[in-house]
N, CA and C atoms as a LAMMPS dump frame, in Angstrom:
ITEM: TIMESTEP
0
ITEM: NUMBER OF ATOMS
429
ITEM: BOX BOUNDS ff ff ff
-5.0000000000000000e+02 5.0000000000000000e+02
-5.0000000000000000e+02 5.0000000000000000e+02
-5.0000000000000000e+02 5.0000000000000000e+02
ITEM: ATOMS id mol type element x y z
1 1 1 N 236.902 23.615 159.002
2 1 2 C 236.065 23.933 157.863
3 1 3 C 236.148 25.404 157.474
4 2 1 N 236.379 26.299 158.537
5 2 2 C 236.732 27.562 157.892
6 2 3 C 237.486 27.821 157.153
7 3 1 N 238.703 27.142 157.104
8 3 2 C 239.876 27.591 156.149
9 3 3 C 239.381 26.755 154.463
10 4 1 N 238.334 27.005 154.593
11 4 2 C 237.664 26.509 152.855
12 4 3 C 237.334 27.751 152.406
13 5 1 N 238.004 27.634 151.51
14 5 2 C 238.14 28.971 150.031
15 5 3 C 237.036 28.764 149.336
16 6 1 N 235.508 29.909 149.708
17 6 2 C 234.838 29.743 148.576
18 6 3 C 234.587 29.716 146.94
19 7 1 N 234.113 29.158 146.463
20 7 2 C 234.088 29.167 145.188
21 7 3 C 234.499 30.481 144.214
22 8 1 N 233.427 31.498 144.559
23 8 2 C 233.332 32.775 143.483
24 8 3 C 234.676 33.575 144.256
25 9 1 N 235.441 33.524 145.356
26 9 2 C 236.358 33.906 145.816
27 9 3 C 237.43 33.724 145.258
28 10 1 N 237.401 32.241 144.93
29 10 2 C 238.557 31.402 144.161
30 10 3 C 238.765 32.449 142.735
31 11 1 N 237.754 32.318 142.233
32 11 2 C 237.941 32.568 140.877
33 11 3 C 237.846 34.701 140.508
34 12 1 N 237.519 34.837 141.674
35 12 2 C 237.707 36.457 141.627
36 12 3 C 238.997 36.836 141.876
37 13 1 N 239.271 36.175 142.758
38 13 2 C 241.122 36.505 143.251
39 13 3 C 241.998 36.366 142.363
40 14 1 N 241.882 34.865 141.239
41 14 2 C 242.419 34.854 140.514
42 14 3 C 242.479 35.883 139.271
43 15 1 N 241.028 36.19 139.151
44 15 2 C 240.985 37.562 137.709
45 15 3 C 241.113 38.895 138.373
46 16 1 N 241.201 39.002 139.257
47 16 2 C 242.131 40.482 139.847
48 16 3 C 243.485 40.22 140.007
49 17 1 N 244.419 38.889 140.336
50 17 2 C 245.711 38.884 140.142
51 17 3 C 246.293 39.223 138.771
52 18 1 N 245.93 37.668 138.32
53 18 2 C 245.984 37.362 136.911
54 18 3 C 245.739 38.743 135.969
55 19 1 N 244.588 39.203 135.564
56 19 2 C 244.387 40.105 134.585
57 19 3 C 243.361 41.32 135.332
58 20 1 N 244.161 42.416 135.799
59 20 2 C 242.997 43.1 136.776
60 20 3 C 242.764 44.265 135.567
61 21 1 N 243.048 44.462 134.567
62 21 2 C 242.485 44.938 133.762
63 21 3 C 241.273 44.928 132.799
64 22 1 N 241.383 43.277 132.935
65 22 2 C 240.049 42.307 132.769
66 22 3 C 238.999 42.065 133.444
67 23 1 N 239.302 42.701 134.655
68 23 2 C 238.066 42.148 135.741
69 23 3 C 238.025 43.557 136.155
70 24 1 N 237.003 44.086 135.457
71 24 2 C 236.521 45.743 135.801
72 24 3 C 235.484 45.989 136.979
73 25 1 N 235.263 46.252 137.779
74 25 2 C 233.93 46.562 138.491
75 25 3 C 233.335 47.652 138.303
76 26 1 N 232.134 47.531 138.549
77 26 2 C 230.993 49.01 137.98
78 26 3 C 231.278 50.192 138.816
79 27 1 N 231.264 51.663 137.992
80 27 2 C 231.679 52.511 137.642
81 27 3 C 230.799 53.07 139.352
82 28 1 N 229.728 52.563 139.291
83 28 2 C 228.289 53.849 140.112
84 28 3 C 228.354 52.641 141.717
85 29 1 N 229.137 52.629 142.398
86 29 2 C 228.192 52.203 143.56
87 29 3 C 228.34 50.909 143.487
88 30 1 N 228.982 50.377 145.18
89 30 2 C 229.036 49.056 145.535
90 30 3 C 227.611 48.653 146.006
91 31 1 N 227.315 47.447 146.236
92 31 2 C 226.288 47.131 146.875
93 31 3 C 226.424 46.898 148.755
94 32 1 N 225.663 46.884 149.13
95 32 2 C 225.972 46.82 150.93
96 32 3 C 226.943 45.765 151.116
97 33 1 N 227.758 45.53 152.394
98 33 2 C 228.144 44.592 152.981
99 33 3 C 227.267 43.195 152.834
100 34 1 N 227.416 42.14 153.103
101 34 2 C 226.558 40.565 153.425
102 34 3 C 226.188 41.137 154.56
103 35 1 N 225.152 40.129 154.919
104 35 2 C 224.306 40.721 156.185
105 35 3 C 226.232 39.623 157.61
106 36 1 N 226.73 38.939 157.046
107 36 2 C 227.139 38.495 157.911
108 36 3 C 228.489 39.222 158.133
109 37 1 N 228.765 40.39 157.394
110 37 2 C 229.937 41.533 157.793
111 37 3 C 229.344 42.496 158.608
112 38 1 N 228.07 42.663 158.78
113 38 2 C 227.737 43.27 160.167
114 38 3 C 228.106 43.413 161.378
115 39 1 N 229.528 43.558 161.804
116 39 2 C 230.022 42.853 162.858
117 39 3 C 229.668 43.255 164.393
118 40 1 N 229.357 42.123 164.781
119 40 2 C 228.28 41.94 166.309
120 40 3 C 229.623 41.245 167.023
121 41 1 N 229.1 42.065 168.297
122 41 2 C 230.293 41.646 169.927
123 41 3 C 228.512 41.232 170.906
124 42 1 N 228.727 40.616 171.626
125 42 2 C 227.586 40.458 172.459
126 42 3 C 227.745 40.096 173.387
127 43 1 N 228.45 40.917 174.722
128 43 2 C 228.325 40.618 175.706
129 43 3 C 227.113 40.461 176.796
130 44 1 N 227.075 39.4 178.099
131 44 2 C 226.497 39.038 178.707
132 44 3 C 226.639 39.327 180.361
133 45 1 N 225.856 39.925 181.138
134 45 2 C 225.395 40.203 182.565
135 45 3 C 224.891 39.582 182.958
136 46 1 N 224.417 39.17 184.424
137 46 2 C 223.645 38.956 185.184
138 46 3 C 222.2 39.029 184.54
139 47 1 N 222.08 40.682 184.222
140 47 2 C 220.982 41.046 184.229
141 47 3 C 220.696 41.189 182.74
142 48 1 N 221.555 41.898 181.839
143 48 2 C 221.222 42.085 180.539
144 48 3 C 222.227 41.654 179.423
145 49 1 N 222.074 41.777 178.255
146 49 2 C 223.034 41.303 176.639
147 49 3 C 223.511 43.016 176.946
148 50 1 N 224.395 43.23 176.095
149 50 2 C 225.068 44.46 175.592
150 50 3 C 225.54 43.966 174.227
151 51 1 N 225.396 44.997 173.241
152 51 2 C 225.281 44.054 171.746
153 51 3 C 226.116 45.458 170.996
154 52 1 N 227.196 45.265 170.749
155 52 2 C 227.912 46.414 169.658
156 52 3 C 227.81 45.813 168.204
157 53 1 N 227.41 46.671 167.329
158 53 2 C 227.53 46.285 165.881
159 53 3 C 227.816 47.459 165.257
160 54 1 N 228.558 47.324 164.164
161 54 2 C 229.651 48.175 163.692
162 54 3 C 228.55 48.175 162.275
163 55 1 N 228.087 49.41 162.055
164 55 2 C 227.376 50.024 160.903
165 55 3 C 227.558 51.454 160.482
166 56 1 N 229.104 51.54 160.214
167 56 2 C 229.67 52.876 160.062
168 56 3 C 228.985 53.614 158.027
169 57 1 N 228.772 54.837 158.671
170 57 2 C 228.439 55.66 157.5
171 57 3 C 226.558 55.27 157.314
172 58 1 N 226.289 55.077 157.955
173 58 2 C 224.343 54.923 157.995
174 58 3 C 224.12 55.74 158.841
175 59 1 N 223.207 56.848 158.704
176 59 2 C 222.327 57.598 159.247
177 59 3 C 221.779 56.806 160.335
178 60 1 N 221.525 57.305 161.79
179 60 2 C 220.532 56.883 162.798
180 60 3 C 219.603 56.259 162.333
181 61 1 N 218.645 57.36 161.693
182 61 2 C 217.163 57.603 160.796
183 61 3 C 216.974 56.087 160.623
184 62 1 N 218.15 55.173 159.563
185 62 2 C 218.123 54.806 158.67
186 62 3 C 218.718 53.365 159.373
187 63 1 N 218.688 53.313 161.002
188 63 2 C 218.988 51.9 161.39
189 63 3 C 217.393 51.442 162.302
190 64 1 N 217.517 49.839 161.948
191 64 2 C 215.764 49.719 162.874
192 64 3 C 216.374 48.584 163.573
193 65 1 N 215.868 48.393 164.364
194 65 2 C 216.556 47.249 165.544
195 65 3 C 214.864 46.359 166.095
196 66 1 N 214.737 45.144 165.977
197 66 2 C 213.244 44.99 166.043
198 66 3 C 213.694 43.428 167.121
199 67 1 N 213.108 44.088 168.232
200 67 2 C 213.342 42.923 169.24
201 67 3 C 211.525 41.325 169.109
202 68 1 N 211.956 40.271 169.124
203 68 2 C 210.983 39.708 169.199
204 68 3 C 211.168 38.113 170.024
205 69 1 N 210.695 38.479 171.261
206 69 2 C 211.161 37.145 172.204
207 69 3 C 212.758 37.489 172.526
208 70 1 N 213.265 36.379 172.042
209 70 2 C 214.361 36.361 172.063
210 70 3 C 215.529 36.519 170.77
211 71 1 N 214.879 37.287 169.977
212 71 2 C 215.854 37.046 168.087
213 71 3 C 215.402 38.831 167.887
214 72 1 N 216.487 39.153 167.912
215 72 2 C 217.299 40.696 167.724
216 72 3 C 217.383 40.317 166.028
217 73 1 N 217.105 41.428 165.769
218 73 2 C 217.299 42.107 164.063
219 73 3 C 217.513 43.319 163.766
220 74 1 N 218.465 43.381 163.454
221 74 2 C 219.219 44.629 162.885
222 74 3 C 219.068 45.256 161.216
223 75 1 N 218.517 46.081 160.956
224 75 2 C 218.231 46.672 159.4
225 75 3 C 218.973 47.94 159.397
226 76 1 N 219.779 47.781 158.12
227 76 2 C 220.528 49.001 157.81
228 76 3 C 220.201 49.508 156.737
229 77 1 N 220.41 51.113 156.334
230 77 2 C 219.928 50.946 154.716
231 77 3 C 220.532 52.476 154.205
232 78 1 N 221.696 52.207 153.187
233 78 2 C 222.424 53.388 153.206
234 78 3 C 221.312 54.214 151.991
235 79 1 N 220.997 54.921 151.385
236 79 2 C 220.408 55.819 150.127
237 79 3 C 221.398 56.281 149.132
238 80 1 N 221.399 56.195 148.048
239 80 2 C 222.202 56.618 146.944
240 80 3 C 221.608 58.046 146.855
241 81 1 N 222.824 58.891 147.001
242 81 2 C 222.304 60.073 146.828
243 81 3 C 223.465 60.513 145.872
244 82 1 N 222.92 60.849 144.391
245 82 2 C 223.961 61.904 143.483
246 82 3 C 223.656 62.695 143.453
247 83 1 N 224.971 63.753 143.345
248 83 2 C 225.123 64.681 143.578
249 83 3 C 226.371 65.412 142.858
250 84 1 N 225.73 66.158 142.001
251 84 2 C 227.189 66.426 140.505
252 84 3 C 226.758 68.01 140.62
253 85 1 N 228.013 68.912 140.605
254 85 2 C 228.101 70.296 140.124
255 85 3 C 227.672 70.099 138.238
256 86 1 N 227.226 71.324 138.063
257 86 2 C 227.236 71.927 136.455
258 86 3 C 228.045 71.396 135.449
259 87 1 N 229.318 71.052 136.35
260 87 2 C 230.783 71.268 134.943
261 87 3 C 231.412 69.516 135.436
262 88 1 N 230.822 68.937 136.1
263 88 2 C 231.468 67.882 136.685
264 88 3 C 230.617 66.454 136.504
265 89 1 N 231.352 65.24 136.243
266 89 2 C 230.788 63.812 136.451
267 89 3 C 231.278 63.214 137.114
268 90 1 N 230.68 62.195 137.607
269 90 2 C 230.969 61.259 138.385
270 90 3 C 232.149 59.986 137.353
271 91 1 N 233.442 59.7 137.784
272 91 2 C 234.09 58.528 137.064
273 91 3 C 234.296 57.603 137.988
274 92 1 N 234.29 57.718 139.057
275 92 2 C 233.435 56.176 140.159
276 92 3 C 233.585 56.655 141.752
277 93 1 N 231.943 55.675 141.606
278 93 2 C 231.455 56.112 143.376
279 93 3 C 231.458 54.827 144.237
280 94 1 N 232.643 54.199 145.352
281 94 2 C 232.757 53.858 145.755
282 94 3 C 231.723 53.211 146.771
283 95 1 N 231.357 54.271 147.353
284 95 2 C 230.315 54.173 148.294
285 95 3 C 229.023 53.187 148.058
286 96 1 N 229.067 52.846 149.637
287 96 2 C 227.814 51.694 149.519
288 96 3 C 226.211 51.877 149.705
289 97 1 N 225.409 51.712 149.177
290 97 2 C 224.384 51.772 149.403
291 97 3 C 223.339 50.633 148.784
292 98 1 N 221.916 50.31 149.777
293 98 2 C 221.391 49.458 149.521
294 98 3 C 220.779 49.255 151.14
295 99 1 N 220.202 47.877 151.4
296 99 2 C 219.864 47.76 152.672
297 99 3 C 220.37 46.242 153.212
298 100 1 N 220.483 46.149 154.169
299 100 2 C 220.708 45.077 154.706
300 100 3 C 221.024 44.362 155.764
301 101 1 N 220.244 43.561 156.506
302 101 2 C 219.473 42.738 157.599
303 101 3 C 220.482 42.072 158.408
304 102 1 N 220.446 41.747 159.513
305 102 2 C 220.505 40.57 160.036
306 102 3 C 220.145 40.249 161.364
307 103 1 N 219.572 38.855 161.667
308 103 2 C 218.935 38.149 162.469
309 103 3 C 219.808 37.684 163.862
310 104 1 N 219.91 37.125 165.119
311 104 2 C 220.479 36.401 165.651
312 104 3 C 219.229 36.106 166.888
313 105 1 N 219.732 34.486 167.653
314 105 2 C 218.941 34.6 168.941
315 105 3 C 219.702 34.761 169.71
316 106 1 N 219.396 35.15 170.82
317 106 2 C 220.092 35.358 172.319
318 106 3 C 219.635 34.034 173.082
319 107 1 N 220.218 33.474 174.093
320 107 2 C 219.583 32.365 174.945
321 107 3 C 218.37 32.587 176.065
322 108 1 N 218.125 33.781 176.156
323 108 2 C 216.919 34.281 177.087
324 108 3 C 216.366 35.491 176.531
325 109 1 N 215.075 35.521 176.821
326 109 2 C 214.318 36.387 176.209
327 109 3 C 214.298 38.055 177.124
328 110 1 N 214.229 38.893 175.998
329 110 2 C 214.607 40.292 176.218
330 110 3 C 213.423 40.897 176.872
331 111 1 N 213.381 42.06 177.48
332 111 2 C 212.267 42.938 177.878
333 111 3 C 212.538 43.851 176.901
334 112 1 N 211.654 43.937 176.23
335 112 2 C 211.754 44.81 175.144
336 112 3 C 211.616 46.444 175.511
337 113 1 N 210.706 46.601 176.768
338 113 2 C 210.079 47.649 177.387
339 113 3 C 211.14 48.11 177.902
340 114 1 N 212.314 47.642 178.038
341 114 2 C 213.293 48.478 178.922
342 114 3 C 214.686 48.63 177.784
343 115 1 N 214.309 48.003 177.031
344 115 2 C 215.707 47.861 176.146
345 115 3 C 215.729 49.401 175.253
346 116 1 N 217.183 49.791 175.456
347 116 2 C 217.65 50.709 175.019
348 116 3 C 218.791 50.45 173.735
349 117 1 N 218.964 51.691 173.211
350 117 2 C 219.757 51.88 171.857
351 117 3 C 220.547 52.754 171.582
352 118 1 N 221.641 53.135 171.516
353 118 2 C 222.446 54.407 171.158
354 118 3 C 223.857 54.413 169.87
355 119 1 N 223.388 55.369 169.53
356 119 2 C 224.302 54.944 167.975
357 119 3 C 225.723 56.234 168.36
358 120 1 N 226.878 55.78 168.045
359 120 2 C 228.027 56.989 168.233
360 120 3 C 229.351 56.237 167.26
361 121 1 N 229.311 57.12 166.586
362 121 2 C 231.005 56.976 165.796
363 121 3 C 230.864 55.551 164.65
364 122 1 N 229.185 55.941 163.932
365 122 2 C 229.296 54.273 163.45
366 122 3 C 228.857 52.565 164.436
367 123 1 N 228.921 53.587 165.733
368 123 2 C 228.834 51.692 166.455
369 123 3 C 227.717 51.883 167.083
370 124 1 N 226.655 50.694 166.853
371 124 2 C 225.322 50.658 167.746
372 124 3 C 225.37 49.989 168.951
373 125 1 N 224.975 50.552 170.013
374 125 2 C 225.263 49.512 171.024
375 125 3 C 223.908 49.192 171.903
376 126 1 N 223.256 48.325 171.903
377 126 2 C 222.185 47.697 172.697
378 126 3 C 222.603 47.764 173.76
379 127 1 N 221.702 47.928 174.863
380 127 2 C 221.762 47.324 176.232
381 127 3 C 220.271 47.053 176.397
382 128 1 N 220.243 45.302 176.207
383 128 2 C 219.129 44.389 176.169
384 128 3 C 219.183 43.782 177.441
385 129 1 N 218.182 43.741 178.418
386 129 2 C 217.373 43.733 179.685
387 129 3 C 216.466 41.848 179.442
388 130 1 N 217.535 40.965 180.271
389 130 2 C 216.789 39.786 180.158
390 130 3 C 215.225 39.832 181.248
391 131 1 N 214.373 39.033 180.304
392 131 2 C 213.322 39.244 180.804
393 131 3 C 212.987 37.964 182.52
394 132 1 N 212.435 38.349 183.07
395 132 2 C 212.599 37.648 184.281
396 132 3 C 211.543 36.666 184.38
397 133 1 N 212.391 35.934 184.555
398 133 2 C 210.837 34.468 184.873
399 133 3 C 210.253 34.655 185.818
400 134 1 N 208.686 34.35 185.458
401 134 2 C 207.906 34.387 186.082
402 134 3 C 207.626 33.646 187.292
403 135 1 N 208.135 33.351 188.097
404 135 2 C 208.343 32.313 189.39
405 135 3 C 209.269 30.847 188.914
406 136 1 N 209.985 31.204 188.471
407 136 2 C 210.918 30.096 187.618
408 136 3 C 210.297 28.622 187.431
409 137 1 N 210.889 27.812 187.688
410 137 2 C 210.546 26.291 187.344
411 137 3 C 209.649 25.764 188.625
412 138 1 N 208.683 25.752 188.246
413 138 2 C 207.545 25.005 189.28
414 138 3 C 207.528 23.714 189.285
415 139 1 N 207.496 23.194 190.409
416 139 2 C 207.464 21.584 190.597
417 139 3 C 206.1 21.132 190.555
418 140 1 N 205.667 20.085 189.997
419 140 2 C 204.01 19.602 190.271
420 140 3 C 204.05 18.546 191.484
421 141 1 N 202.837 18.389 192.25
422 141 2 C 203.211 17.382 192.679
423 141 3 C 202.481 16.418 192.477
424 142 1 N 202.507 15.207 192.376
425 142 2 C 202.407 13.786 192.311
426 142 3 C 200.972 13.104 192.867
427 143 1 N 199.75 13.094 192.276
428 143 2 C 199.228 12.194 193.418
429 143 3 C 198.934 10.764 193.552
């Protein structure tokens, strides 16, 4: 099922082959990535997740990571900032800005109290601390 060519893909590819003179894009500013180009690695320990996600060109400031149970969320959010000399305009700004999310669960729930975060070169990397059961699976007994 992956190798299905979405729709608006279909027909964009074709008016950038076909006539790319015809198919202009705006002058000021892309909009963010999909939340699902966020790209997440998530390795697994014994003890904890380790979670890399690639959110190059966002400020620290400007990433929030919000642990709950077990479902990690990631918020990014670049700021449009212009910025023109006296004698100069802008004839197109590439750059992305906007905000944008995404969700996942893990199979065991995190300690949030110990979970750490460090951002370097664009890549965020979690080291998420599974939370420990509380005397694991108790048997009842029968009377």
């Amino acid at each position: 099922m992956n190798s299905l060519i979405s729709r608006g893909n279909l027909f964009d590819d074709f008016f950038r082959d076909v006539a790319p003179g015809f198919y202009v894009k705006a002058l000021h500013g892309d909009p963010l990535p999909s939340a699902a180009q966020i790209k997440v690695d998530v390795k697994e320990t014994e003890k904890a997740y380790t979670v890399h996600a690639e959110v190059p060109g966002v400020p620290k400031e400007d990433i929030h990571v919000s642990l709950d149970g077990s479902i990690v969320t990631l918020r990014a959010e670049v700021k449009q900032h212009d910025s023109t000399g006296k004698d100069e305009k802008v004839l197109r700004s590439e750059r992305y800005f906007g905000a944008v999310s995404r969700s996942f669960q893990l199979p065991v729930d995190i300690d949030a109290t110990q979970a750490k975060a460090k951002y370097d070169n664009g890549v965020l990397t979690l080291t998420l601390p599974k939370k420990l059961a509380s005397g694991g699976t108790q048997r009842l007994a029968i009377d």
